[in-house]
N, C-alpha and C positions, 0 to 999 in steps of 0.2 A: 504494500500500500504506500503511495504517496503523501499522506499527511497525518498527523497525530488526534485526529478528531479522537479514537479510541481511550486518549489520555485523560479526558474528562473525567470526573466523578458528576455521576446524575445527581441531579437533583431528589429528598430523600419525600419529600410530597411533588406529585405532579403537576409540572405550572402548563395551565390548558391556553388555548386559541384565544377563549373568550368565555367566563363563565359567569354565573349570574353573582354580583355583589348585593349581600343584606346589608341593612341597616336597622332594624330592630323594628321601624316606625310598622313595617308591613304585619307584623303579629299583631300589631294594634288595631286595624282596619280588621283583620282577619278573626282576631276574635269578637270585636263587634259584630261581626256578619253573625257569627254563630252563635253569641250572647243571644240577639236580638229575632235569631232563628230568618233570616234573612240570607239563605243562602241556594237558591236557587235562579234564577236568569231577572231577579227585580230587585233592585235595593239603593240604598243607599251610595253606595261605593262604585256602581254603574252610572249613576246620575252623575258621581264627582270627578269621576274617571273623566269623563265624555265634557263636561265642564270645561276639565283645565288641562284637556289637551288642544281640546278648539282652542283655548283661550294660547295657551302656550306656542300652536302653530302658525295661531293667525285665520284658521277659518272660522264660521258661522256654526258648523255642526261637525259632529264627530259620532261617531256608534260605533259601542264597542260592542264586540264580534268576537268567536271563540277563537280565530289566530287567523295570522296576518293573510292568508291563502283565501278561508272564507271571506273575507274580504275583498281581496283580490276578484274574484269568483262576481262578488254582489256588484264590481264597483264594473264589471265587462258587462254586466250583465242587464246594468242603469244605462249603459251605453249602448248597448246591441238593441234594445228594446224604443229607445228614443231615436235611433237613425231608422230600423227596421220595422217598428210595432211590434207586440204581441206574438208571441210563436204559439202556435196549438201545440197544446201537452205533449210531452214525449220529443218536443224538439227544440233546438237552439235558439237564442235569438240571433246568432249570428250564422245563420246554416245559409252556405253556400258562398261566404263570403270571405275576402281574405282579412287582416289584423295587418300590419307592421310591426315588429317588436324587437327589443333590445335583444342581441345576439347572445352578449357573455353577462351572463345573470344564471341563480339559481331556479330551475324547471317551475317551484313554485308560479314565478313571474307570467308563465308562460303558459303553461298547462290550463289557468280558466276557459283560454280560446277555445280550447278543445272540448271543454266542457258543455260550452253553448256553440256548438258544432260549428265553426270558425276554423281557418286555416292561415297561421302562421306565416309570416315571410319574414326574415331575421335580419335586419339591416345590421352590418359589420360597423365596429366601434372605432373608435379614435384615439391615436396617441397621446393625446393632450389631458385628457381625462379618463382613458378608459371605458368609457360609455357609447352610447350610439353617436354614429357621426352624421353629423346634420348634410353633408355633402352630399352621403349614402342615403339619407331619407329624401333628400330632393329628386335623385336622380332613378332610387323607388318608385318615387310618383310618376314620373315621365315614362317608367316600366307598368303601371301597375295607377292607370291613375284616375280607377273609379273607388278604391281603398279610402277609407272614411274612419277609419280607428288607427291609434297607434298606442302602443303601449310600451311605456319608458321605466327604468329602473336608474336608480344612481348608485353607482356599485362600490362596494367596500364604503358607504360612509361619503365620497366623494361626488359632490353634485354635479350631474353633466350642464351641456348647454341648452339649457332648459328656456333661454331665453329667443334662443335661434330655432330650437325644435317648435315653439309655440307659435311662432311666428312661418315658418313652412306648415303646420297643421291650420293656421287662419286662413292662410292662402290657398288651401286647397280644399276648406269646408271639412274638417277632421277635428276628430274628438280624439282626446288624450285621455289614458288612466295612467296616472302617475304612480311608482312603486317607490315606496321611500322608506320602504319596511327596514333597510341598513341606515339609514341617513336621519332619523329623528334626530335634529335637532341641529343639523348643516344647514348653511343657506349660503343663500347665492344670489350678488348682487342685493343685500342686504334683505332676502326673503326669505323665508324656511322653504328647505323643500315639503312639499305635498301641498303647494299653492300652487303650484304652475299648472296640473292639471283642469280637467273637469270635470274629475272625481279624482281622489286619492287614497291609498292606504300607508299603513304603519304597523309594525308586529312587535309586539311584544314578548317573543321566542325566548328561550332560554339565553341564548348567546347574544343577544342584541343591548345595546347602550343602556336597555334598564329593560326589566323585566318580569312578567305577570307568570313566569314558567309557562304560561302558554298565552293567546292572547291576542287579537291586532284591533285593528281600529280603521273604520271608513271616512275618510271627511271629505267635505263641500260647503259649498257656500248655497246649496239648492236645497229648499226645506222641502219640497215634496221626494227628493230623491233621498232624503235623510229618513224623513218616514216612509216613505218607501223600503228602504233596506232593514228599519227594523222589523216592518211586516214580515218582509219574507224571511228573515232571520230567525221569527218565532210559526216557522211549517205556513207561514200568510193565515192566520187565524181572521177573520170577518168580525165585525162590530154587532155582535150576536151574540143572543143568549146560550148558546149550542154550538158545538165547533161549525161553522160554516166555512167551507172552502173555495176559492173561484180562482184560483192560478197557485201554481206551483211554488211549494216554499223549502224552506230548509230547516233542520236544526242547528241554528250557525249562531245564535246571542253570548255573550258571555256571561259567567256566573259572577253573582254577585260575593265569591270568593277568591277567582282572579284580580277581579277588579280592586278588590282590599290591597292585594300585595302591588299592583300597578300604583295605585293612591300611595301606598308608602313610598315606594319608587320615584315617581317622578320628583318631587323635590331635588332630588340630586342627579338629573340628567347631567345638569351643564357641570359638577365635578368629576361627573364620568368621563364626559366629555373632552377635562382639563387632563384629567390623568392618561386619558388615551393620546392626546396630541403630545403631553413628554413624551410618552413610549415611541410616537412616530419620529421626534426629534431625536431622542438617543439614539437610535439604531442609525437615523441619517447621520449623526455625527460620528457613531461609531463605526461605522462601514464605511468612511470617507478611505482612499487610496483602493480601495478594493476596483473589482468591473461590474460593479453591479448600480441600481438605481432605485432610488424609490416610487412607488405608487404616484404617479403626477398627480396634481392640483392647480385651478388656473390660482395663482396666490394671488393676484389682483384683484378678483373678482369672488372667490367663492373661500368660505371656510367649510371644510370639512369636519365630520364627527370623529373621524379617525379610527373611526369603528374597529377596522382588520389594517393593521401597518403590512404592505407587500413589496416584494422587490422582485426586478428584474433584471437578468446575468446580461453582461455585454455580449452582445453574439457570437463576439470573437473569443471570447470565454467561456466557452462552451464546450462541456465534453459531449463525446459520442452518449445521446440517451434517447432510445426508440421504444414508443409507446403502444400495446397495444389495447384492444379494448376492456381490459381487467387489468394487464399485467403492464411492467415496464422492466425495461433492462437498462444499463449506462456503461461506460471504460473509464475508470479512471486514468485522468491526466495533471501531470505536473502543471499550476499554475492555472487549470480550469478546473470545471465544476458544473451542476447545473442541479434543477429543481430536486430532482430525487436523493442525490445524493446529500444534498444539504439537510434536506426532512428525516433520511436517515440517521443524520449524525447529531439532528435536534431533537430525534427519538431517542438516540443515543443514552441522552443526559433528562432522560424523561419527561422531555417538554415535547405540545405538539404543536405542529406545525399543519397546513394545509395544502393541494395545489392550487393551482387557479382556477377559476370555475370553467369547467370544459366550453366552449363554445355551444350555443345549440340545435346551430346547422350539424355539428360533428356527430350530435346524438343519435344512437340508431332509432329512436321511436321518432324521430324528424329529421330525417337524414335528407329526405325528399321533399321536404316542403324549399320555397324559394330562398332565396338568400342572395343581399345585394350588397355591392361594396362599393365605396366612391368612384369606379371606373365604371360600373354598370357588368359587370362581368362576374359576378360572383361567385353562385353554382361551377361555370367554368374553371375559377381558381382552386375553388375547394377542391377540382378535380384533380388537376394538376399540383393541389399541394398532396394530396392521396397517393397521387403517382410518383412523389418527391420531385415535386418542381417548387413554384415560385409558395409564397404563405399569403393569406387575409393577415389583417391587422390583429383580430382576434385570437387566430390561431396561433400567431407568433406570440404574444401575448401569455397564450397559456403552455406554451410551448419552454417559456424562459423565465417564467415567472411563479411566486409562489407566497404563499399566505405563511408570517413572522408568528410565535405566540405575543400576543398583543393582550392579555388578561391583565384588567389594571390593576390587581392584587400583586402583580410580580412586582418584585424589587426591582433595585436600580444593578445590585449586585447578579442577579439571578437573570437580569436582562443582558448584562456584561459579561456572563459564562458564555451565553446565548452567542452573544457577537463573538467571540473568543472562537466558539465553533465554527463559523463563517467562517471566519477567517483562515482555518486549519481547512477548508473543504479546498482552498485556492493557493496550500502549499506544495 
């Protein structure tokens, strides 16, 4: 072997990705819920939930929702029904039609479309932020330009150009569902994200900037579209003495036991939020001379939550590492390195690590839906990078790149093993 990574002593508790921080407040909520025998999908803690996240993000309304997916789900599904009408039971509101969507994002993001029978086209992301590239959504349209939905994510915590994407979606008569479910509490151009949409969500997951252990939340600024989803959120029950039903619902509300542990939670997003930007600074200070780079951000214009700190290998610093659909292999090389071999050696010392989120043109369950890239050649490239030719943005991307443990419980010192192993992967 070329480098001493094995010389580590691990860590003797294991420091995670990102895992849920208490603060004590949420036992307080939570046993009020139970005190008060209020712990089913109505109470007190739902009402204050939904309050002082509207109020925290800037919209009008918010409902909270069993996790950020359902959500997701309600907020395609406020849109697919206002472009298309009503779909007879048993069918989508968006059957037959195509979506636009963030390429490199978790499936959550993406999987609603399909839900209300909608078909995907993945516009390829951008250097600059990592997110959709407004370039590639233009020149979507010009492919593809009776498309009336787009669905946007800001990945890892970092908000894309949400002000460009809004502005091609007014121009073409398109509705946006914004995913912001990583990015509570980022903004851009001095707005929080899950304002730029025309519906949004936010998740409350275990791993995210604060946390209900499970949990998301729907917002807008539309009050029939706010009641609206919490209809359907409770199976769409009718204003009737007797279950009455007239369209399709869900069990998708939250209990008014999550929402205790979210109520204690939120108070302390924005020291989450403090502690997470050190961790993205040290690793940038501490990685400085290496070939690697951090997670961009436009720093003019947007602050990030810092969510997940990631980095990516100089190309030229690249060892041999070929990926297949479960498995990966690599060669170790003097002075290179690359995603696998680093997360092994941050496994090493009992910490995890992540890779990047696979692209999800690459995914075999949508392998064949479209996919555009700022040349308009997409699907073609993917081909060609299949075949080892040329790469998407995204591809290379997840190709050189990989997710730090970023849990803002870890030390300064525990972060500084951390780097120390970097650093021996590039000996």
């Amino acid at each position: 072997m070329y480098t001493r990574k094995e010389e580590f002593k691990p860590f003797e508790s294991k420091v995670w990705l990102s895992s849920p921080t208490m603060h004590g407040d949420e036992q307080k909520w939570v046993d009020e819920a139970i005190r008060t025998n209020w712990v089913s999908t109505v109470g007190a803690n739902i009402n204050e939930v939904e309050r002082m996240t509207a109020e925290k993000i800037g919209c009008k309304y918010a409902v909270g929702l069993s996790s950020g997916t359902a959500a997701l789900h309600l907020a395609i599904k406020l849109c697919g029904e206002k472009l298309y009408g009503q779909p007879k039971v048993g069918h989508g509101t968006l059957e037959g039609h195509k979506v636009f969507c963030s390429d490199m994002t978790f499936d959550a993001t993406v999987n609603p479309v399909a839900y209300e029978g909608g078909e995907a086209v993945y516009i390829d992301t951008e250097r600059d932020t990592w997110n959709m590239n407004p370039i590639a959504l233009e020149k979507a349209f010009e492919i593809y330009p009776d498309v009336k939905l787009i669905v946007i994510a800001h990945l890892y915590g970092t908000p894309g150009k949400a002000d460009e994407i809004r502005a091609i979606a007014d121009r073409h008569g398109a509705l946006i569902v914004e995913d912001a479910a990583e990015s509570f509490c980022a903004t851009y151009k001095g707005r929080q994200t899950g304002t730029f949409g025309d519906v949004a969500v936010v998740s409350w997951n275990g791993n995210k900037l604060i946390t209900g252990s499970s949990g998301g939340m729907l917002l807008t600024d539309n009050e029939e579209w706010a009641d609206k989803a919490r209809k359907w959120s409770t199976q769409s029950r009718e204003n009737a003495a007797w279950y009455q039903h007239e369209e399709l619902g869900y069990n998708y509300r939250m209990s008014n036991i999550i929402a205790g542990v979210v109520r204690g939670q939120l108070p302390y997003a924005d020291e989450h939020m403090a502690q997470k930007k050190a961790i993205y600074e040290r690793y940038k200070e501490g990685l400085k001379g290496l070939p690697v780079k951090m997670n961009p951000y436009d720093e003019k214009n947007s602050e990030p939550n810092f969510w997940l700190s990631c980095l990516i290998i100089d190309e030229d610093a690249m060892c041999k590492q070929v990926r297949g659909e479960k498995d990966v292999a690599y060669v170790p090389e003097h002075g290179k390195s690359c995603p696998t071999e680093i997360l092994e050696a941050i496994a090493g010392i009992n910490a995890e690590g992540r890779p990047i989120w696979k692209p999800m043109h690459m995914q075999p369950i949508y392998r064949m839906n479209g996919f555009v890239t700022e040349d308009g050649n997409g699907r073609a490239r993917s081909n060609a990078y299949i075949a080892g030719g040329c790469e998407d943005v995204g591809v290379d991307i997840f190709n050189r790149g990989l997710c730090l443990p970023s849990d803002n419980k870890m030390t300064p010192e525990q972060q500084e093993r951390v780097i120390e192993v970097i650093r021996a992967c590039f000996e």
